[in-house]
C-alpha positions as CSV (number, residue, x, y, z in Angstrom):
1,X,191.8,100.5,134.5
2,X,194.0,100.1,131.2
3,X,197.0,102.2,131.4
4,X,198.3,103.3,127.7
5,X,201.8,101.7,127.2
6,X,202.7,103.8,124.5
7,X,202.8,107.8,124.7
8,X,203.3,110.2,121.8
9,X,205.1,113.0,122.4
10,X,204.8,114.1,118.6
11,X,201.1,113.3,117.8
12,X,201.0,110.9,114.9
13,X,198.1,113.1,113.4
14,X,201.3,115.7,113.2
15,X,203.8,113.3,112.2
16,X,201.8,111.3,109.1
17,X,202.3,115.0,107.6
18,X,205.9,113.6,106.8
19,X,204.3,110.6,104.6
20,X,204.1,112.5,101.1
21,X,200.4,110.9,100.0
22,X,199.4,111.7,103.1
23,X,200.6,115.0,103.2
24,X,199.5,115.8,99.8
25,X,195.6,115.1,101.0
26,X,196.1,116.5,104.2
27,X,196.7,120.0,101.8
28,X,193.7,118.9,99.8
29,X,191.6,118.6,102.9
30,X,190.9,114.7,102.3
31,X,193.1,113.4,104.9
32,X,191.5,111.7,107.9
33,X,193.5,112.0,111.2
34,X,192.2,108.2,111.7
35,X,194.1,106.9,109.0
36,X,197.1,109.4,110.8
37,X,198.9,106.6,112.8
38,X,199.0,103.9,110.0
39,X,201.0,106.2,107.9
40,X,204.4,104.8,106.5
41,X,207.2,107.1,107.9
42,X,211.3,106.1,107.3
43,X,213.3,107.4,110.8
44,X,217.1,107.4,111.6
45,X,217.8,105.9,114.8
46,X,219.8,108.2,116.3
47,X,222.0,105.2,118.2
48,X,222.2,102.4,115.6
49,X,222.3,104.9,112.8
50,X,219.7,102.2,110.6
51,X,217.1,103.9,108.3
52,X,213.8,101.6,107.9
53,X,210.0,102.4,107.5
54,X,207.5,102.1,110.3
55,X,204.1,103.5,110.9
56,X,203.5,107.1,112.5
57,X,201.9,104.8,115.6
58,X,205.7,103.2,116.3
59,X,207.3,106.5,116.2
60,X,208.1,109.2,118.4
61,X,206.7,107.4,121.6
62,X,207.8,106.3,124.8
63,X,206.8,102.8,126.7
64,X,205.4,104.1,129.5
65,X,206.4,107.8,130.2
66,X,202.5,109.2,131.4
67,X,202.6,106.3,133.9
68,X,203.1,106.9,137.4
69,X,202.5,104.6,140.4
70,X,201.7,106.9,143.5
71,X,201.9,104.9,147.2
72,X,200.3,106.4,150.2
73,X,203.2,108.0,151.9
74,X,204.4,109.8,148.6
75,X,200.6,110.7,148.3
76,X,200.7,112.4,151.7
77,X,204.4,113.6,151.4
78,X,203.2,115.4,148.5
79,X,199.9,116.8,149.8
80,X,201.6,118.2,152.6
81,X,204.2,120.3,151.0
82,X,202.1,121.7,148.0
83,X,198.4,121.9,149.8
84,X,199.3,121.9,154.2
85,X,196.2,123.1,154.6
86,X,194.7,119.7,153.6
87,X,196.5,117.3,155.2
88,X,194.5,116.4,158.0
89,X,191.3,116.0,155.8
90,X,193.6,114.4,152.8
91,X,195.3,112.1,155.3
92,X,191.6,110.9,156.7
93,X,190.8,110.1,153.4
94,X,193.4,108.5,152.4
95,X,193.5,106.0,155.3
96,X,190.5,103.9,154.0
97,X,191.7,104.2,150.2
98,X,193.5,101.2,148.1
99,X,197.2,102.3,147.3
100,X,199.2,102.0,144.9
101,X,197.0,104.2,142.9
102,X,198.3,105.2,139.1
103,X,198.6,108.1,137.0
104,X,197.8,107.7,133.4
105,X,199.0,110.8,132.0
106,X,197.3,110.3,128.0
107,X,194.4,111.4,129.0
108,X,196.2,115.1,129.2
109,X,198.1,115.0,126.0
110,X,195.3,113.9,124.4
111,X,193.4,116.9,125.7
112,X,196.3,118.8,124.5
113,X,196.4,117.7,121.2
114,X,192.6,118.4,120.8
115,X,192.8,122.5,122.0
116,X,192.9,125.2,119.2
117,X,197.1,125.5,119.5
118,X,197.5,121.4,117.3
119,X,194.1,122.5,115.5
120,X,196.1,125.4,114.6
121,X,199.1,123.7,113.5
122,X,197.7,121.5,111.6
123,X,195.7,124.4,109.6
124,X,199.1,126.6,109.3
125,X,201.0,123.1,108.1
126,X,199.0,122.7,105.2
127,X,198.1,126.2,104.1
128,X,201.5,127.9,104.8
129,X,200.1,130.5,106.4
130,X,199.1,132.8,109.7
131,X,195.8,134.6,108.8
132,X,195.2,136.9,112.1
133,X,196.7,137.2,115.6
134,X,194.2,134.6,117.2
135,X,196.1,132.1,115.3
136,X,199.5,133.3,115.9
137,X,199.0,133.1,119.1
138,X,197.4,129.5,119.7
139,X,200.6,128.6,116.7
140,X,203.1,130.3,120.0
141,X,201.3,128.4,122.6
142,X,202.0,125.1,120.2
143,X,205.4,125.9,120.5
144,X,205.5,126.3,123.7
145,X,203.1,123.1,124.8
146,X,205.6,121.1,122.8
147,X,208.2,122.2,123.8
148,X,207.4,120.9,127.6
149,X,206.5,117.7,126.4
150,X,209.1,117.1,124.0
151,X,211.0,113.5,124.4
152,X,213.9,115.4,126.0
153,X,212.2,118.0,128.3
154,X,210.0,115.0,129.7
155,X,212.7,112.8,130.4
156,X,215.3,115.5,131.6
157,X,212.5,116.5,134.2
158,X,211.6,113.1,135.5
159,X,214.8,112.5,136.0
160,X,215.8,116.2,137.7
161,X,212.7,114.9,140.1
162,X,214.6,111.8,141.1
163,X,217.3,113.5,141.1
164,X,216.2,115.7,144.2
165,X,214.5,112.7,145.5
166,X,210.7,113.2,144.7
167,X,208.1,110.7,142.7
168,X,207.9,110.3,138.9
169,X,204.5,111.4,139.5
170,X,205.3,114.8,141.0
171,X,206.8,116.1,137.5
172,X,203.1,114.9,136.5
173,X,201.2,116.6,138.2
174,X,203.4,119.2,138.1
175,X,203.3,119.8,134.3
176,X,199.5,119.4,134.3
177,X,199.1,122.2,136.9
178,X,201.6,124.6,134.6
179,X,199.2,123.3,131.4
180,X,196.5,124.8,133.1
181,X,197.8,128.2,134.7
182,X,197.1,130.9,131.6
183,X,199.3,133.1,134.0
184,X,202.2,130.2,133.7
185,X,201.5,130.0,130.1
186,X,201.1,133.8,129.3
187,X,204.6,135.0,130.6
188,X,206.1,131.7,127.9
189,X,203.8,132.9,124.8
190,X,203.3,136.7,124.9
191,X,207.6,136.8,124.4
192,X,206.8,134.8,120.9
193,X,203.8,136.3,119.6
194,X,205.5,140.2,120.2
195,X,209.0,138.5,118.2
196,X,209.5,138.7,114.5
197,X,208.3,135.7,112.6
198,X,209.5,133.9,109.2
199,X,207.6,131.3,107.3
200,X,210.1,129.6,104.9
201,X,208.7,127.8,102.5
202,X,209.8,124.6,100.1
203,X,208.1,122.5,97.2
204,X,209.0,119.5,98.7
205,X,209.5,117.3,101.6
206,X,212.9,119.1,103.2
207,X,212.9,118.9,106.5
208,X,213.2,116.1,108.9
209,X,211.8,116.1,112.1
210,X,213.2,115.0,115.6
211,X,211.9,113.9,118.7
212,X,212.0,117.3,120.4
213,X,211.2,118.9,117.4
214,X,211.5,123.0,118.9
215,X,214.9,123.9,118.6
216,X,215.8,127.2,120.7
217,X,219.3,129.1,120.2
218,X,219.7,132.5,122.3
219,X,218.5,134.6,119.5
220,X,215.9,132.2,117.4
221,X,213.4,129.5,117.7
222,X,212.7,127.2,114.9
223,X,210.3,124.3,114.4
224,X,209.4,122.5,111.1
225,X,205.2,122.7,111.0
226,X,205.2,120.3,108.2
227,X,208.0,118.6,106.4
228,X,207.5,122.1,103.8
229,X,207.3,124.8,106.2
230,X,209.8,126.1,108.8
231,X,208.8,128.5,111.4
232,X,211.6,130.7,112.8
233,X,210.8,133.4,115.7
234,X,213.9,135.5,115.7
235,X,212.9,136.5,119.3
236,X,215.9,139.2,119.6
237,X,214.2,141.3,117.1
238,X,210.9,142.9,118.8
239,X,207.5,142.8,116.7
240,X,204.2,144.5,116.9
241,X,201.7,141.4,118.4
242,X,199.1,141.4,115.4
243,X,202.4,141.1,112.6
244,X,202.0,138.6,110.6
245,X,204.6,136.5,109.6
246,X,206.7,137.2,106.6
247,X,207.0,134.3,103.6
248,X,209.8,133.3,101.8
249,X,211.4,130.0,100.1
250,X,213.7,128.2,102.8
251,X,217.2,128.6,101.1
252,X,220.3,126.2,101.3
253,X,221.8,128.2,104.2
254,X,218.6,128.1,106.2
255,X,218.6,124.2,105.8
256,X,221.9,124.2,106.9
257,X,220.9,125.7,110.3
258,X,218.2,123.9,110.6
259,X,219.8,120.3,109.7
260,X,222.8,121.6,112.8
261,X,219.9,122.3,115.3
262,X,218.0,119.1,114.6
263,X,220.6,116.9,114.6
264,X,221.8,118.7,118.0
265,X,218.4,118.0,119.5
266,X,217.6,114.9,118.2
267,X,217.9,111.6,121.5
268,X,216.2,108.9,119.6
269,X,215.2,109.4,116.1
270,X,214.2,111.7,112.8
271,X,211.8,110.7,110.7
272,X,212.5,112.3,106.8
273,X,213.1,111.2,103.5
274,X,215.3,107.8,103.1
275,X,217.9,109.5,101.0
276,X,217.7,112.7,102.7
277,X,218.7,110.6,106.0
278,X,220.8,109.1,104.7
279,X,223.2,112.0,104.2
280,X,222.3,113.3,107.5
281,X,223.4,109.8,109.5
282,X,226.8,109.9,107.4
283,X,227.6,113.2,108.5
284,X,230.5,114.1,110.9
285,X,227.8,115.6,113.2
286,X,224.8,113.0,113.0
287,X,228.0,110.5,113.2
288,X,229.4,112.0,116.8
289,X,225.5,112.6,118.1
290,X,225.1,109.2,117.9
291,X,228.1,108.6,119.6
292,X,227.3,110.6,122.4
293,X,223.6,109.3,122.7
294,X,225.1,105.4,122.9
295,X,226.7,106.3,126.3
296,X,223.7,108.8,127.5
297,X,221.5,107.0,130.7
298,X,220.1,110.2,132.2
299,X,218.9,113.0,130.2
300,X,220.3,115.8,133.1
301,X,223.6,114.3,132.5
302,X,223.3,115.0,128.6
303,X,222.1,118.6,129.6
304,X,224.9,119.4,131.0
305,X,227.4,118.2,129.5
306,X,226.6,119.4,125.4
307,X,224.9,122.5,126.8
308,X,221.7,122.2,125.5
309,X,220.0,125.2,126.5
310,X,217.0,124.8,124.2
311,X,215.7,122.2,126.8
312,X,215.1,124.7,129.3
313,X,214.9,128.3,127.4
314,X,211.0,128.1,127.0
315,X,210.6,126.2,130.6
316,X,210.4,129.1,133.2
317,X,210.1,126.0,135.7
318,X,213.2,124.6,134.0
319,X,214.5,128.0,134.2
320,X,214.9,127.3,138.3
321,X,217.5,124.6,138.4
């Protein structure tokens, strides 16, 4: 079995969006998501503060986060505190098997990425808008899905697991159990698709995008669907479910709030425009994240201590610590 070294947690088929030419076809329907991950992006690395180009493939990834070795006794440990009832014939079976066994977790994100929620993204990123409540609602549960699998909600929770002493591959499993509850995932998305929603608008490539890209405050969520379009869901201000969004052009005071969250939730990188970036790394904010994110080992550490809330405000199972 080959085990993927490399896993996305902003899909390069999303991401290429941020490459003008390739934006520009995407909007003319002559983009090819096979063509995605060879896209030339420029990123700001959040640590050493350099801008360079790389290709949507080398961006946005983490060695080795969907693997997870699993040894018999943390096999049976786990069996017999989530399913008791099948120990004994789990514990039979696993007598004659070959451990360690492994988890490659791509094979779920790439499920993921192929449902209607990334279909629908990609539609609304390029057409700038919502056309009926079907596709407002698979856009919430994009928000949502990304949300858990953001660079900073996946590491904070593998860590949180070691924390209280159980396997990587128990935040895993974990995650692909809540992935496929529609109860779990109802009671995150119904809240979004019953909130106001704003569509702001711009003629050209404005807004960078981080590795955990959804950016929560108390009152409003935000998300840049292309690097033209923000979506904000002021979800403190109740809306009838089948409201579309309103459209407007994003205006300098919008930016501003959105440069303040991204920079706040960005951990590794932002991919953007080179001169664009270059005003955000030699800003007094993007200057002391950086700072902070030279010292950070442990993303529950980081949680704490800045107060991110946006890591855990869509997470009900988050939402228990």
């Amino acid at each position: 079995m080959k085990l993927t070294k490399r896993n996305h947690y902003n899909p390069c088929f999303w991401t290429a969006l941020w490459n003008v030419s390739y934006y520009e076809k995407a909007v003319a329907g002559l983009a090819s998501n096979e063509l995605a991950r060879k896209q030339v992006l420029h990123t700001l690395n959040a640590k050493s503060l350099k801008i360079y180009p790389v290709a949507a493939e080398r961006v946005h990834y983490d060695k080795n986060l969907g693997v997870a070795e699993i040894t018999k006794q943390a096999a049976e440990d786990f069996v017999q505190r989530h399913h008791p009832d099948q120990y004994e014939r789990f514990a039979a079976e696993s007598a004659t098997a070959s451990y360690p066994i492994y988890i490659d977790f791509e094979s779920v994100l790439s499920g993921i990425e192929a449902t209607p929620a990334y279909q629908t993204l990609l539609k609304v990123a390029t057409t700038q808008t919502v056309g009926n409540l079907i596709e407002k609602s698979y856009l919430a549960s994009f928000v949502v899905i990304q949300n858990l699998r953001s660079h900073s909600m996946m590491n904070a929770m593998i860590d949180w697991h070691e924390e209280i002493g159980c396997e990587k591959f128990e935040h895993l499993v974990t995650l692909k159990w809540m992935l496929s509850d529609p109860r779990f995932l109802f009671r995150l998305v119904h809240p979004l698709v019953s909130s106001k929603w704003i569509l702001y608008t711009s003629a050209e490539h404005c807004l960078p995008l981080c590795d955990s890209p959804v950016l929560v405050q108390p009152t409003s969520v935000m998300v840049a669907l292309s690097p033209r379009l923000l979506l904000e869901i002021r979800t403190d201000t109740p809306a009838p479910e089948d409201a579309m969004p309103t459209s407007q052009k994003i205006r300098n005071e919008g930016l501003e709030e959105y440069r303040l969250r991204t920079i706040g939730n960005t951990f590794r990188e932002v991919i953007g425009e080179p001169k664009q970036l270059e005003r955000w790394g030699a800003s007094s904010e993007f200057q002391a994240r950086s700072e902070l994110m030279k010292d950070v080992k442990r993303y529950n550490t980081l949680v704490r201590a800045t107060g991110n809330r946006e890591l855990w405000h869509l997470n009900a199972y988050a939402n228990r610590l």
